[in-house]
C-alpha positions in Angstrom: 0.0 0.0 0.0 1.1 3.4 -1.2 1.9 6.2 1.5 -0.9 8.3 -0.4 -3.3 5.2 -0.2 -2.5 4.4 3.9 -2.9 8.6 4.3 -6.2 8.8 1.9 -7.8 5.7 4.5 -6.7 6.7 7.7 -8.0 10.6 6.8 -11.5 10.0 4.7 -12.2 6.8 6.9 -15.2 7.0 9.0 -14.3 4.8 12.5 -16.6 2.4 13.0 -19.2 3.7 15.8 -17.9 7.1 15.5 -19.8 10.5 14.0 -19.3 11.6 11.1 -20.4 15.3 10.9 -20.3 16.4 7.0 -20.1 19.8 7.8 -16.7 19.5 9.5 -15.5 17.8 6.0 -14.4 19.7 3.2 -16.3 18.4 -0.1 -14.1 21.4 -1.8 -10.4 19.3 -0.2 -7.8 18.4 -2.0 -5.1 18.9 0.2 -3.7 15.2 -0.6 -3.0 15.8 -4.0 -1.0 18.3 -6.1 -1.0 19.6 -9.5 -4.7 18.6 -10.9 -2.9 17.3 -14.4 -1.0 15.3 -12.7 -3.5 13.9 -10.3 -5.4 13.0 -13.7 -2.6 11.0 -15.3 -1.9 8.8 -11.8 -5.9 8.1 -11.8 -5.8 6.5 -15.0 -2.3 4.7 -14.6 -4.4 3.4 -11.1 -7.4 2.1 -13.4 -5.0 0.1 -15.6 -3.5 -1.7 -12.8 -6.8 -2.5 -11.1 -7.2 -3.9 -14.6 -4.8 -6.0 -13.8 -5.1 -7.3 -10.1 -9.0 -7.6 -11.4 -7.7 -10.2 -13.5 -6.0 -12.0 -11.1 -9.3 -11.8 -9.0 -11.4 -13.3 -12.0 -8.7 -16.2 -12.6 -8.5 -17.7 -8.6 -12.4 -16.9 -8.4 -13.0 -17.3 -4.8 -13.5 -13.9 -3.6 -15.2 -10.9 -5.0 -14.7 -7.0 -4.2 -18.4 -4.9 -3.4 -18.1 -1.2 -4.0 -21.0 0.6 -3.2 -21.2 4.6 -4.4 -23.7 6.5 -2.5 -24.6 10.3 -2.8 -26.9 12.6 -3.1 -28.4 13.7 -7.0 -24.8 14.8 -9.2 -22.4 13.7 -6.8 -20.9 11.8 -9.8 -21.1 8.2 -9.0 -21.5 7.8 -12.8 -18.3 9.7 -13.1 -16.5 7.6 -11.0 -17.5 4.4 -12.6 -16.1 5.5 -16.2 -12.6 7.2 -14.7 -12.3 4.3 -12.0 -13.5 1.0 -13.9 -12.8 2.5 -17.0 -9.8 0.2 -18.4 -11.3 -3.2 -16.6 -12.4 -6.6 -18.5 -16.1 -6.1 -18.8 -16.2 -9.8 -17.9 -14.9 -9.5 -14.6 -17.3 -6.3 -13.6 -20.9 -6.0 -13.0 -22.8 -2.3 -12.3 -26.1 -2.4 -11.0 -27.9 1.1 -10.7 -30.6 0.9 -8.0 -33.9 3.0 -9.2 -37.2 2.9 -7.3 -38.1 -0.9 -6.0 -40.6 -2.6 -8.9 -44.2 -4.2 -7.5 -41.9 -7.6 -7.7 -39.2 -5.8 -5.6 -41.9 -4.7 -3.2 -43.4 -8.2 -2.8 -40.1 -8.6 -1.1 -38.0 -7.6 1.9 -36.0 -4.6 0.8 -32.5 -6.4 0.8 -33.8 -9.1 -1.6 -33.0 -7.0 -4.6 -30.1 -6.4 -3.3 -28.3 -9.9 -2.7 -29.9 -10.7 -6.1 -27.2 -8.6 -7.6 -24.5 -8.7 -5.5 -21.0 -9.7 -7.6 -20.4 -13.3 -7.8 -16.6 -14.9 -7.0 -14.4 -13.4 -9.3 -15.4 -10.2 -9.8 -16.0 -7.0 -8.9 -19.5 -5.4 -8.6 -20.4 -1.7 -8.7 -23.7 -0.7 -7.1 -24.7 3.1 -7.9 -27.0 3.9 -5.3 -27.9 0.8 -3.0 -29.4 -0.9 -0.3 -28.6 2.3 1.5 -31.7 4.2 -0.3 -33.9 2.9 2.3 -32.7 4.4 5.5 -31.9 8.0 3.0 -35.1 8.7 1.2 -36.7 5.9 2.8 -36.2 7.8 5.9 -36.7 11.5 4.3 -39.9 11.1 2.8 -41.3 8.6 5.4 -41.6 5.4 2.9 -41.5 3.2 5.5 -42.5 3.9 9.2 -39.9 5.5 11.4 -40.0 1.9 13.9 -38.9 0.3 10.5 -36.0 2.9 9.8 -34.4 1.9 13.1 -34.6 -1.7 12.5 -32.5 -1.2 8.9 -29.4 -0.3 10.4 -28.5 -3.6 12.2 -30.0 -5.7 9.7 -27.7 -4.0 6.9 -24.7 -4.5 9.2 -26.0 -8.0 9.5 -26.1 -8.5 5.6 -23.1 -7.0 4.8 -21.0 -9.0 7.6 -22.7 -12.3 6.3 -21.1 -11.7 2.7 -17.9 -10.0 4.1 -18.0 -13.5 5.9 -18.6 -15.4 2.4 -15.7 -14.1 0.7 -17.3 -10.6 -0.1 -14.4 -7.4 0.0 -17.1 -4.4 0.6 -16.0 -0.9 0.0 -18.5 1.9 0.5 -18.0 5.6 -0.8 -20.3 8.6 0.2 -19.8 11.2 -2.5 -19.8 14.4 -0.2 -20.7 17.6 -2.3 -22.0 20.7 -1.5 -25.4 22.2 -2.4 -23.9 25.2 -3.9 -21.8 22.5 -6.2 -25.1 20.7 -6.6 -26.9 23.5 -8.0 -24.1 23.8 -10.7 -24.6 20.7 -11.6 -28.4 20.7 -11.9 -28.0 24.1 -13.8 -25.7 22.6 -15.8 -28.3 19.7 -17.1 -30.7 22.7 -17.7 -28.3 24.3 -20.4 -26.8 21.4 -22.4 -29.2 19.6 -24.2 -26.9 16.8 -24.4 -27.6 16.8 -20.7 -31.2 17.3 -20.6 -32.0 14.0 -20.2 -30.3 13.4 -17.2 -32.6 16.0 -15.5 -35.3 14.6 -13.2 -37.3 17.6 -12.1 -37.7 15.2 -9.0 -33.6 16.3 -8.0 -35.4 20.0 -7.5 -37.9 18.4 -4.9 -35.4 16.0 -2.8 -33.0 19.5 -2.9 -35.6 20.8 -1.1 -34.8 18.9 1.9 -30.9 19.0 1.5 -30.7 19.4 5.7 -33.0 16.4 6.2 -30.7 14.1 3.8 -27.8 15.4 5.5 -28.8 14.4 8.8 -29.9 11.1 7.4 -26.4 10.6 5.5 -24.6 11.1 9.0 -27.1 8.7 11.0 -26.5 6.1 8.7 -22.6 6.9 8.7 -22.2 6.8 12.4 -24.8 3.5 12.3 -23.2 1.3 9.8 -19.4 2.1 9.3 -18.4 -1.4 10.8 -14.8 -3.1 10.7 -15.8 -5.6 8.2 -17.4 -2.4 6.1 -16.5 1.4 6.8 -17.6 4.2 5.3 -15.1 6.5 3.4 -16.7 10.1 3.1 -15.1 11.5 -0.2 -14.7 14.5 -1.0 -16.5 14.9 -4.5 -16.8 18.6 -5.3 -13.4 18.5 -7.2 -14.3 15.2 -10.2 -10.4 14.4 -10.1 -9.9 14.3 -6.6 -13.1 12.1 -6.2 -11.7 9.6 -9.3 -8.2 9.8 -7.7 -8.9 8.9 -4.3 -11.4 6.2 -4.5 -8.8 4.8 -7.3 -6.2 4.6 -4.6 -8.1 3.1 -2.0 -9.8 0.7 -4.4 -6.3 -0.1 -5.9 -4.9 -0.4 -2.5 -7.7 -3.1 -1.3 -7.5 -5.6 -4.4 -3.7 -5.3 -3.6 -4.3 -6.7 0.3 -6.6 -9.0 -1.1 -4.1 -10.6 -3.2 -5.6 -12.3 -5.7 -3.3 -15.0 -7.2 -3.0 -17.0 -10.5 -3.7 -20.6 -9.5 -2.0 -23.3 -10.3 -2.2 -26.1 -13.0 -2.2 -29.7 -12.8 -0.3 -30.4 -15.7 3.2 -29.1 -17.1 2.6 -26.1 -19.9 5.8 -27.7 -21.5 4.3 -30.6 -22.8 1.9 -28.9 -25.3 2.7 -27.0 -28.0 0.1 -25.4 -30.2 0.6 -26.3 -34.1 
């Protein structure tokens, strides 16, 4: 592990049990990096070798690597899925975007979905949005009663530490922007038609109650960043200081998971290909 990667851990780390307060963290910081160029380069040198240890992971298949991007409306968990992923074997990555549960989905408990899609051995899954949704909005706009809420927290831990327990790696990432950098974005949607269609005039409503989903992002930091699965809070004002330090960390934990090449049977020196 890289001196930037140990620093970046130790520093956007949330301690498990402890508070993370999100207006005591920068969303703007990018005091671990220098020149932005630069920065940029590294990032996608980093995606090329998680390319690499990926592969590794796909050949032993027996373990598999979670990452879970959460954030609120243009934090850019998109983004960091095409500067972060960007160079890895399609066959050895799965992204599942989580959008409002289907009558199916509802049938079920709420983590059904969920385990549904979570990566099988060998590979590494991406969820954008997750299982998290339902103690955020769930909790904001009351879609499930408040007795309910309480009860998610420990059965998430629960979940997670059963497939932590299975062979599961989980990394979580909260994208932490700011509204002003928020209403850039949004704006930004408005005025390139190219972008138009990412708009959801729905963003304008939930930004209504940007203080209730920041209380609710903190509860559910403090209530489930566990040792088997912290939260990191990321700063993600700045797109290349988000890409670069969830790069590093990600790079960093397939490289103390140690994926190896396994072993053959036979001796490659008694074939030849004609």
């Amino acid at each position: 592990m890289t001196d930037l990667a140990k620093t970046l851990i130790e520093k956007l780390r949330v301690s498990p049990g402890g508070k993370a307060r999100l207006r005591d963290r920068d969303p703007r910081d990018k005091s671990l990096f220098g020149d932005e160029q630069q920065t940029k380069a590294n990032t996608a040198a980093l995606a090329k070798e998680i390319d690499a240890l990926q592969d590794r992971l796909y050949a032993e298949g027996s373990r598999a690597l979670l990452v879970i991007l959460q954030g609120t409306d243009t934090s850019g968990k998109d983004g960091t899925i095409r500067s972060v992923f960007n160079a890895t074997g399609p066959l050895g990555v799965s992204v599942h975007a989580f959008g409002p549960p289907t009558k199916l989905e509802m049938e079920h408990d709420y983590l059904w979905r969920v385990h549904a899609v979570c990566p099988r051995r060998g590979t590494i899954g991406i969820f954008n949005r997750s299982h998290y949704e339902d103690v955020l909005i769930g909790k904001v706009r009351k879609f499930a009663p408040e007795s309910a809420i309480e009860q998610r927290y420990e059965q998430i831990n629960a979940f997670e530490k059963m497939l932590v327990e299975n062979g599961t790696t989980i990394l979580k990432f909260m994208l932490h922007i700011s509204k002003d950098e928020q209403k850039e974005r949004l704006q930004a949607r408005l005025d390139d038609p190219t972008k138009n269609w990412k708009f959801n005039p729905g963003d304008l409503e939930d930004r209504e109650h940007w203080d209730d989903y920041q209380d609710a992002y903190e509860t559910m930091l403090h209530r489930c960043s566990t040792p088997w699965a912290p939260w990191h809070v990321i700063p993600a004002d700045r797109k290349w200081v988000r890409n670069a330090a969830i790069a590093n960390i990600v790079k960093a934990t397939l490289e103390a998971m140690n994926p190896q090449y396994p072993h053959v049977s036979w001796n490659p020196g008694d074939f030849s290909v004609v």
